[in-house]
PyMOL CGO cylinders between C-alpha atoms (Angstrom):
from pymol import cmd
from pymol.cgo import CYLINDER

trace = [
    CYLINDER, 209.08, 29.51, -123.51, 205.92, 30.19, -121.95, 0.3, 1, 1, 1, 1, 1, 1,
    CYLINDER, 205.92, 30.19, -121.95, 202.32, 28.06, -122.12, 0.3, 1, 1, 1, 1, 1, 1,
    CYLINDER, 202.32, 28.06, -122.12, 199.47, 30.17, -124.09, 0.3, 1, 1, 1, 1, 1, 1,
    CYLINDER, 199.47, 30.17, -124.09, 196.06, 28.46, -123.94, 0.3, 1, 1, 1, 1, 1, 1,
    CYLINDER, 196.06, 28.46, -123.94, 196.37, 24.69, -124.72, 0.3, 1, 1, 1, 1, 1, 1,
    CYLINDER, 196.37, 24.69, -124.72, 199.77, 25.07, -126.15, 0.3, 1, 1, 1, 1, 1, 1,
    CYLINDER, 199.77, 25.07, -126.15, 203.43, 25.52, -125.75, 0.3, 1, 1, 1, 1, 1, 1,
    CYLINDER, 203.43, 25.52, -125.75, 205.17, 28.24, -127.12, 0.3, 1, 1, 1, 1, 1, 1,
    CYLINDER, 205.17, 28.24, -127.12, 208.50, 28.44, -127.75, 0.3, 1, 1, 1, 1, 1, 1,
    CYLINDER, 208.50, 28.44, -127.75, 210.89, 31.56, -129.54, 0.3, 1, 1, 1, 1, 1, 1,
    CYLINDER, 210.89, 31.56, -129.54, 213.75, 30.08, -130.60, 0.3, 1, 1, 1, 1, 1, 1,
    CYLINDER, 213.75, 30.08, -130.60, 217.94, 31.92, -130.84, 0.3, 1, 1, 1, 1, 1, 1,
    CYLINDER, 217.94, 31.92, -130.84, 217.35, 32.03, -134.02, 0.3, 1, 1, 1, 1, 1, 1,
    CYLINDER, 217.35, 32.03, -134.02, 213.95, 34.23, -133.98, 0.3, 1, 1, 1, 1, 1, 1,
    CYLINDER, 213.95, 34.23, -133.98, 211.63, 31.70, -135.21, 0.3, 1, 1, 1, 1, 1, 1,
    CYLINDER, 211.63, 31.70, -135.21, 208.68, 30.33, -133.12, 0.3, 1, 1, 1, 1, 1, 1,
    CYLINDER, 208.68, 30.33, -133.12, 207.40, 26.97, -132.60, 0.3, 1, 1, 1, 1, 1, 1,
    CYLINDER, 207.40, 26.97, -132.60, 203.78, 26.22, -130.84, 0.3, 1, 1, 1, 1, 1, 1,
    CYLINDER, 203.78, 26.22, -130.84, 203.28, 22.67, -129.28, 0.3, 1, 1, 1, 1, 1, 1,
    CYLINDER, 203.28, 22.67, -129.28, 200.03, 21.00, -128.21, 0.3, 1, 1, 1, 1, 1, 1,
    CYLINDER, 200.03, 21.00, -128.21, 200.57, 20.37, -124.54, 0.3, 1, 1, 1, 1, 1, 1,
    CYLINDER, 200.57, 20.37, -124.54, 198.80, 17.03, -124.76, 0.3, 1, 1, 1, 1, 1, 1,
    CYLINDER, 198.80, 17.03, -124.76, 201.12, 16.03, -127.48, 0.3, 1, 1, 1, 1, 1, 1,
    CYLINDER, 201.12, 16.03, -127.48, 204.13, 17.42, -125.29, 0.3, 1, 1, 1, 1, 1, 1,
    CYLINDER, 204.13, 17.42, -125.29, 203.00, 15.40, -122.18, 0.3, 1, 1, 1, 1, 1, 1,
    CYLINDER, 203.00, 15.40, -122.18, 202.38, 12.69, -124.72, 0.3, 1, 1, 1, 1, 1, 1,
    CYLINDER, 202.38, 12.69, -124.72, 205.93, 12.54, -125.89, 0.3, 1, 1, 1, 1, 1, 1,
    CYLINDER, 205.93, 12.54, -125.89, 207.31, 12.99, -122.00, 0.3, 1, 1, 1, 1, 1, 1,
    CYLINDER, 207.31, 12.99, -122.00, 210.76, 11.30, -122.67, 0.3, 1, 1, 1, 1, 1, 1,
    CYLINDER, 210.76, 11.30, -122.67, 211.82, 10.00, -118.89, 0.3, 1, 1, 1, 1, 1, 1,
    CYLINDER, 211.82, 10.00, -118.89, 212.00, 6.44, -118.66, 0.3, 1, 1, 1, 1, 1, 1,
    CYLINDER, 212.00, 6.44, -118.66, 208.07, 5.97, -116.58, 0.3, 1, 1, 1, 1, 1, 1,
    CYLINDER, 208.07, 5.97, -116.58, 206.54, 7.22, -120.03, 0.3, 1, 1, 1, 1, 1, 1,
    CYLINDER, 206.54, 7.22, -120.03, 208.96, 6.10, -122.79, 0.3, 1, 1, 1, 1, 1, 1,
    CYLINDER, 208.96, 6.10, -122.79, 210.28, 2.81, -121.16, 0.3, 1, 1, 1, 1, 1, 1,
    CYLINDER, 210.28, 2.81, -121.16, 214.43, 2.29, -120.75, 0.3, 1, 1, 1, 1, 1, 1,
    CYLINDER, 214.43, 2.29, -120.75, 216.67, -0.14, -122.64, 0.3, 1, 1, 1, 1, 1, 1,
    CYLINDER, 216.67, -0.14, -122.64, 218.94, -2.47, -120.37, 0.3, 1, 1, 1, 1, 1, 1,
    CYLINDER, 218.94, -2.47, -120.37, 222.27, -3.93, -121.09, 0.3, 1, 1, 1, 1, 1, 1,
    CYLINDER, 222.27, -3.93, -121.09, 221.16, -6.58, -123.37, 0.3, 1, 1, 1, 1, 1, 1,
    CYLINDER, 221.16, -6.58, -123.37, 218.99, -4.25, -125.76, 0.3, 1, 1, 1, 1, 1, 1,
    CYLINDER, 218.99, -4.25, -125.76, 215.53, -4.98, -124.62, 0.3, 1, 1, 1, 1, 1, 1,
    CYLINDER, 215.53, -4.98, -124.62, 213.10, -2.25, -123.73, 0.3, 1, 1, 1, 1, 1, 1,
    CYLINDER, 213.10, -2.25, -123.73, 211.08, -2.44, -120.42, 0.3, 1, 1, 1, 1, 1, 1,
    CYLINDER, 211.08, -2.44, -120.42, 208.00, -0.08, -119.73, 0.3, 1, 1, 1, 1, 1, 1,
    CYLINDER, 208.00, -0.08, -119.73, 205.93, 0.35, -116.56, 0.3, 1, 1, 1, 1, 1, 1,
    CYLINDER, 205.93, 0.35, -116.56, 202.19, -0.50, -117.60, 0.3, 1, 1, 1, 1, 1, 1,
    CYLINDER, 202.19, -0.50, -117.60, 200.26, 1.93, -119.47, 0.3, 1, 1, 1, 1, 1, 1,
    CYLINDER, 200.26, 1.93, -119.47, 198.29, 4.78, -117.38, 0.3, 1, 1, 1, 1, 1, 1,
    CYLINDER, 198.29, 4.78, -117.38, 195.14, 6.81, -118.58, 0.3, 1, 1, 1, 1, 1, 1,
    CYLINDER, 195.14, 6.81, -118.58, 195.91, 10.14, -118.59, 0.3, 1, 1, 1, 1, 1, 1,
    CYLINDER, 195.91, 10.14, -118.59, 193.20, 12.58, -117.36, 0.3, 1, 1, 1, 1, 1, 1,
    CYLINDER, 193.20, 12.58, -117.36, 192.78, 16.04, -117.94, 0.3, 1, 1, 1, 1, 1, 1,
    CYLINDER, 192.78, 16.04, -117.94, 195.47, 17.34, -115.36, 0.3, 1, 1, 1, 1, 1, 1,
    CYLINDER, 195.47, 17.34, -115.36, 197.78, 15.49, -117.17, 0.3, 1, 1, 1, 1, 1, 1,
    CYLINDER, 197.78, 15.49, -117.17, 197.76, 18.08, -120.09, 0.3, 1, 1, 1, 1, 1, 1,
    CYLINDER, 197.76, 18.08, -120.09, 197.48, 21.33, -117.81, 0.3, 1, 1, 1, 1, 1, 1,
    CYLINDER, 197.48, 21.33, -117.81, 201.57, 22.71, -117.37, 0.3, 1, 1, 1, 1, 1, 1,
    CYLINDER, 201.57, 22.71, -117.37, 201.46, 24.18, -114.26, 0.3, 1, 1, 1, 1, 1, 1,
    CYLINDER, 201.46, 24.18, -114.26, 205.35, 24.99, -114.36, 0.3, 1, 1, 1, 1, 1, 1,
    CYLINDER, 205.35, 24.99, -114.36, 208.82, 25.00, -116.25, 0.3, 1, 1, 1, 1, 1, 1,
    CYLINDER, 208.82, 25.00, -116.25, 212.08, 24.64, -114.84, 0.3, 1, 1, 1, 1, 1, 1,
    CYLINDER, 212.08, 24.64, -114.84, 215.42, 25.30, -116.47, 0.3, 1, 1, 1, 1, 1, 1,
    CYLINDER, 215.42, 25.30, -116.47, 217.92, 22.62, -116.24, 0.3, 1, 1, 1, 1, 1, 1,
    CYLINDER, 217.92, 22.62, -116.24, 221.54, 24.06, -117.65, 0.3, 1, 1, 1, 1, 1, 1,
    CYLINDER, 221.54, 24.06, -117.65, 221.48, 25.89, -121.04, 0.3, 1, 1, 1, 1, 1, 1,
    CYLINDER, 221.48, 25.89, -121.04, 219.99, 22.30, -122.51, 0.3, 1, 1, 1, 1, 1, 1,
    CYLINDER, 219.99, 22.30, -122.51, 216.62, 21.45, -121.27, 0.3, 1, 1, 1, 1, 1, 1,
    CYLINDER, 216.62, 21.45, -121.27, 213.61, 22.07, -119.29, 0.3, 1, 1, 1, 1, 1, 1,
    CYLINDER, 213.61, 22.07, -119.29, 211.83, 19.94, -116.67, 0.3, 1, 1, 1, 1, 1, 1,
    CYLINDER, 211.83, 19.94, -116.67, 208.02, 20.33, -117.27, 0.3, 1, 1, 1, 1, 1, 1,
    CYLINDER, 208.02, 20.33, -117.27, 205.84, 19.80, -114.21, 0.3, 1, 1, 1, 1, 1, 1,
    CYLINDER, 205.84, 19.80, -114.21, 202.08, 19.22, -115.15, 0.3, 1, 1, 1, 1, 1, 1,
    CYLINDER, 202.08, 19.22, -115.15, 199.09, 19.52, -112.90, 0.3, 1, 1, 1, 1, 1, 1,
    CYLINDER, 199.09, 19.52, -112.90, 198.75, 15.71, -112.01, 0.3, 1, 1, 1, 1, 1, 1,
    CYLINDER, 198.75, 15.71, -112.01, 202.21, 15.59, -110.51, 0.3, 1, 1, 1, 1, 1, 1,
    CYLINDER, 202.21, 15.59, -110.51, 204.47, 14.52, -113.14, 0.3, 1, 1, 1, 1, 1, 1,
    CYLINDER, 204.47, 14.52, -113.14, 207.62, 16.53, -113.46, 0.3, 1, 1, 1, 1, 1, 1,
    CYLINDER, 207.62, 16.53, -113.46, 210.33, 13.85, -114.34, 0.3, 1, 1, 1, 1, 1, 1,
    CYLINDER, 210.33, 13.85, -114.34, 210.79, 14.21, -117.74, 0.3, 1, 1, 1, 1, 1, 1,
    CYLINDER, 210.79, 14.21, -117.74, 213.52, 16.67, -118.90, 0.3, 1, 1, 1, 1, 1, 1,
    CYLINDER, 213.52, 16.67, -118.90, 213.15, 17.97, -122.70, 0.3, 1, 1, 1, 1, 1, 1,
    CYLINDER, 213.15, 17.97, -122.70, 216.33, 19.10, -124.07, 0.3, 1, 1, 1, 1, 1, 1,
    CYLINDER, 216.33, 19.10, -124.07, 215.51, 21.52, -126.84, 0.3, 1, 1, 1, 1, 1, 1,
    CYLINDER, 215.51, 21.52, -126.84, 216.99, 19.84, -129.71, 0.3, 1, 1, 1, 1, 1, 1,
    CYLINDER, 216.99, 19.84, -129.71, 213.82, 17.23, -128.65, 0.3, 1, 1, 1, 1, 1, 1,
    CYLINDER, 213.82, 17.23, -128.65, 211.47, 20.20, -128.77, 0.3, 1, 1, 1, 1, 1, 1,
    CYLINDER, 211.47, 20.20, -128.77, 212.63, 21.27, -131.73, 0.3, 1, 1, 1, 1, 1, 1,
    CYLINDER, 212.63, 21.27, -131.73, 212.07, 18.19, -133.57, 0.3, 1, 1, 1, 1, 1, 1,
    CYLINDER, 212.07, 18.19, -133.57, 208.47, 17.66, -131.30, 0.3, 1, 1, 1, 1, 1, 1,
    CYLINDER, 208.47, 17.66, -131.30, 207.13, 20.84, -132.89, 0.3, 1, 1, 1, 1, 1, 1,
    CYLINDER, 207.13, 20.84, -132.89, 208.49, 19.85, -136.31, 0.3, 1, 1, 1, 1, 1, 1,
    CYLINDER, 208.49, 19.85, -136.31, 206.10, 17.34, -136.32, 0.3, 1, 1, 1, 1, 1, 1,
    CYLINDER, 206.10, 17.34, -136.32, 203.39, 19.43, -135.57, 0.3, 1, 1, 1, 1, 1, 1,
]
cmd.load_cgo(trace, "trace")
């Protein structure tokens, strides 16, 4: 898994590849500032929407987390959103 340009790149076990957009990876950041988290009684609560600037789409580094995931940390500071791979696999299927 490695960043190329403006995307993502990913070689999967099974030898195929997948490329992402890194805005649409940021985009689709799944930690609970970005996506919002459901309490006890069902009902989603989200922080206020931010504009994201161009740092917000650079991917400065990735960081392993078990055989399951990786923690992406992008250029404006944001690093709190762990993608497990099953969620990047079915991010770049809808690419």
């Amino acid at each position: 898994m490695q960043p190329i340009g403006t995307e993502l790149a990913i070689k999967w076990d099974d030898g195929t590849e997948s490329f992402i957009g890194l805005e649409a990876l940021r985009r689709a950041c799944p930690c609970a500032g970005c996506k919002g988290e459901v309490d006890v009684m069902g009902q989603l609560h989200r922080g206020p929407e931010r504009p994201l600037g161009p740092a917000a789409f650079s991917l400065q580094r990735i960081t392993p987390v078990g055989g399951y995931a990786s923690q992406l940390h992008w250029a404006d500071g944001h690093h709190s959103g762990l993608y497990p791979f099953a969620y990047l696999r079915k991010i770049a299927g809808a690419n």
